[in-house]
C-alpha positions as CSV (number, residue, x, y, z in Angstrom):
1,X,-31.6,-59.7,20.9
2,X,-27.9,-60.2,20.2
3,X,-28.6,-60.6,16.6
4,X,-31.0,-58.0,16.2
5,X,-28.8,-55.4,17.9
6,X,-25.9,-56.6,15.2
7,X,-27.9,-56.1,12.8
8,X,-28.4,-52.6,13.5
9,X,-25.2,-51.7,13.7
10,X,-24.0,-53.2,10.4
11,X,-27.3,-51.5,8.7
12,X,-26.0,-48.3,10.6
13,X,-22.1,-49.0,8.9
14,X,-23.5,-49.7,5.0
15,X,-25.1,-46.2,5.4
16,X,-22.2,-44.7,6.5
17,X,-20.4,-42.9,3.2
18,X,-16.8,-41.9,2.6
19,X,-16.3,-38.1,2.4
20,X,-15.4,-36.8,-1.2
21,X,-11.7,-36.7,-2.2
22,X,-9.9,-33.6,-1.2
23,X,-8.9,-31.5,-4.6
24,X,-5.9,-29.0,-4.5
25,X,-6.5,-26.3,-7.0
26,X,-3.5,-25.6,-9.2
27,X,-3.4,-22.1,-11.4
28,X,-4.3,-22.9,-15.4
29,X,-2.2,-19.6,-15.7
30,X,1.3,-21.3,-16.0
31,X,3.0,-19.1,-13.6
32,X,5.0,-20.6,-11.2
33,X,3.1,-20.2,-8.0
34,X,5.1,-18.5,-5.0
35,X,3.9,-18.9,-1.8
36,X,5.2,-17.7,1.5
37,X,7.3,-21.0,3.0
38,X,9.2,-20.6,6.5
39,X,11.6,-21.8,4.6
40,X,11.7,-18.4,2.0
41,X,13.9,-15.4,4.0
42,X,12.4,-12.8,4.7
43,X,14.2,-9.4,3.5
44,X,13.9,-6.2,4.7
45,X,15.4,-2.7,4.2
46,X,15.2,0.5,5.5
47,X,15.3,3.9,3.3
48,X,15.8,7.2,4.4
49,X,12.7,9.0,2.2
50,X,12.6,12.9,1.2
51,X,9.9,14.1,-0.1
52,X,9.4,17.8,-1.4
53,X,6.9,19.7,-3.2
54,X,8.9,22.3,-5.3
55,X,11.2,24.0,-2.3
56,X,9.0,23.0,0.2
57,X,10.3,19.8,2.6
58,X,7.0,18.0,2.8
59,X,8.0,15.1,4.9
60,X,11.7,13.3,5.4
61,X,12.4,10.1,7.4
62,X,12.9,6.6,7.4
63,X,10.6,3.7,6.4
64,X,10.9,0.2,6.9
65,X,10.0,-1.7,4.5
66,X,10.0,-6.0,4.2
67,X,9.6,-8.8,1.7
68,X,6.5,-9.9,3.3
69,X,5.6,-6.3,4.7
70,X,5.3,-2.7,3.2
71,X,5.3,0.8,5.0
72,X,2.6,3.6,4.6
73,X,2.5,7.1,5.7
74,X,-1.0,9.2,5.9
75,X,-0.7,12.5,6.8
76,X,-4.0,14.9,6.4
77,X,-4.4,18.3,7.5
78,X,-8.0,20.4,7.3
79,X,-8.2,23.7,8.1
80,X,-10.6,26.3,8.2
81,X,-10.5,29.2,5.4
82,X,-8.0,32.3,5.7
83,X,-10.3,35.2,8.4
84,X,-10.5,37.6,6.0
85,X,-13.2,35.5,3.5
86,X,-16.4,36.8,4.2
87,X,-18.8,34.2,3.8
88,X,-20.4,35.1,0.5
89,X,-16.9,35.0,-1.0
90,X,-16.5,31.5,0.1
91,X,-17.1,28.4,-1.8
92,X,-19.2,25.6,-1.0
93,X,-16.0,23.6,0.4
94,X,-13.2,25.7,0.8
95,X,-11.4,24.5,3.9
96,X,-7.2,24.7,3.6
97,X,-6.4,21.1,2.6
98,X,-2.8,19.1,2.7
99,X,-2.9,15.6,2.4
100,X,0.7,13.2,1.6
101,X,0.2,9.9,1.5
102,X,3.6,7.7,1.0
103,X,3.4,3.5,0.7
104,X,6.5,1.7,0.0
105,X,6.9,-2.4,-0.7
106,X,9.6,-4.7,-2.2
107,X,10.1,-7.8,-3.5
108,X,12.7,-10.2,-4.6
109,X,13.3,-11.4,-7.9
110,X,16.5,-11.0,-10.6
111,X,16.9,-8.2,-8.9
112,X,15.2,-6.4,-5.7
113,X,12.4,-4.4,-6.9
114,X,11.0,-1.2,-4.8
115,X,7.1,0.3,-6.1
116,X,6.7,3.7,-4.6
117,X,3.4,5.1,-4.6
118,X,2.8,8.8,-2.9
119,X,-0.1,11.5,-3.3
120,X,-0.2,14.6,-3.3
121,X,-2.6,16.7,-2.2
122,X,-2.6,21.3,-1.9
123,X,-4.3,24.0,-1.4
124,X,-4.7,26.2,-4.7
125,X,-3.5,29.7,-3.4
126,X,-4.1,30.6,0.4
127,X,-5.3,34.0,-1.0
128,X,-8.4,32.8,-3.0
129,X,-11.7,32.3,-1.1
130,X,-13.1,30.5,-3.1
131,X,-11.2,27.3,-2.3
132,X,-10.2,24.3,-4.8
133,X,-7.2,21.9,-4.3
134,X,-4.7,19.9,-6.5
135,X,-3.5,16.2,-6.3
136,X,-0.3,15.3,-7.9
137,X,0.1,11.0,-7.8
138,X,2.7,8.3,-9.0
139,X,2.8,5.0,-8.8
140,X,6.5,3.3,-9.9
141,X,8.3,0.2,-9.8
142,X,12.4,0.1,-10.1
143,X,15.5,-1.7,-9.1
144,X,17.0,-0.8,-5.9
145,X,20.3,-1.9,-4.6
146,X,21.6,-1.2,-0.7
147,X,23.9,1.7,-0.7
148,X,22.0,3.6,-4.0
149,X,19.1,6.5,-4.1
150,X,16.8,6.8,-6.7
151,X,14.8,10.6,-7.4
152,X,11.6,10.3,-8.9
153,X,10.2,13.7,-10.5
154,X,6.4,13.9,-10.9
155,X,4.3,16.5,-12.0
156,X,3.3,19.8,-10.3
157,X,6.8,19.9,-8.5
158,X,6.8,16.5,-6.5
159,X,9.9,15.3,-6.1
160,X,10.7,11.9,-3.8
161,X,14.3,10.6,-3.6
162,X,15.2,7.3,-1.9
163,X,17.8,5.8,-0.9
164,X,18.2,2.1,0.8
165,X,20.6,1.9,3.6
């Protein structure tokens, strides 16, 4: 019985098969690959953002921003049309619109880089009835040192200015 059992398990061991070798992908691209080590620091700034469409202050306040971490702002605003559009005046959606979206993010290389992307969104002309918006949007990347501002004029009177504390 001894014998037979032994001979189980040994038949039980041959079948038993080693798992595939592990394979690391590497890139073909040739880049360097960066990946985020606890060793890497993590560096963060703060700016003090305006941002103003023509005279108007649209929004103005700080935003933190990190290495590893950007910062957004959403702000969206829907109201109903002006009281004095009668409802054959009105278009099919002509609800008072204002939307400003703001996103911020850096990164370290020769130099510390800061893309800025914020969207614009108004209402034609308050007076008109028949509704209809504009969206103004820009996307830029630039150098940014501590202590220095940096105004970025887009169309349609957008105008953001930063500056990293």
């Amino acid at each position: 019985m001894l014998t037979s059992l032994l001979g189980i398990v040994a038949a039980q061991a041959a079948s038993v098969t080693t798992p595939p070798p592990v394979v690391l992908y590497t890139p073909s691209h040739g880049y360097p690959s960066r990946s985020a080590s606890p060793l890497e620091p993590v560096r963060s700034a703060i700016f003090d953002v305006e941002v103003r469409g023509g005279d108007q202050l649209l929004w103005s306040g700080p935003m933190r921003v990190s290495t590893q971490n950007g910062a957004s702002l959403d702000h969206r605003q829907s109201d109903a049309p002006p009281a004095q559009c009668a409802a054959s005046e009105r278009g099919y959606d002509n609800s008072n619109r204002q939307l400003l979206s703001i996103s911020l993010s850096m990164r370290d290389g020769p130099a510390s880089l800061v893309s800025a992307r914020v969207t614009w969104e108004r209402q034609l002309d308050s007076t008109d009835c028949r509704g209809g918006s504009r969206t103004v949007s820009f996307n830029e990347t630039f150098p940014l040192e501590a202590g220095s501002s940096k105004t970025i004029k887009a169309d349609g009177g957008l105008t953001v200015t930063l500056r990293q504390r």
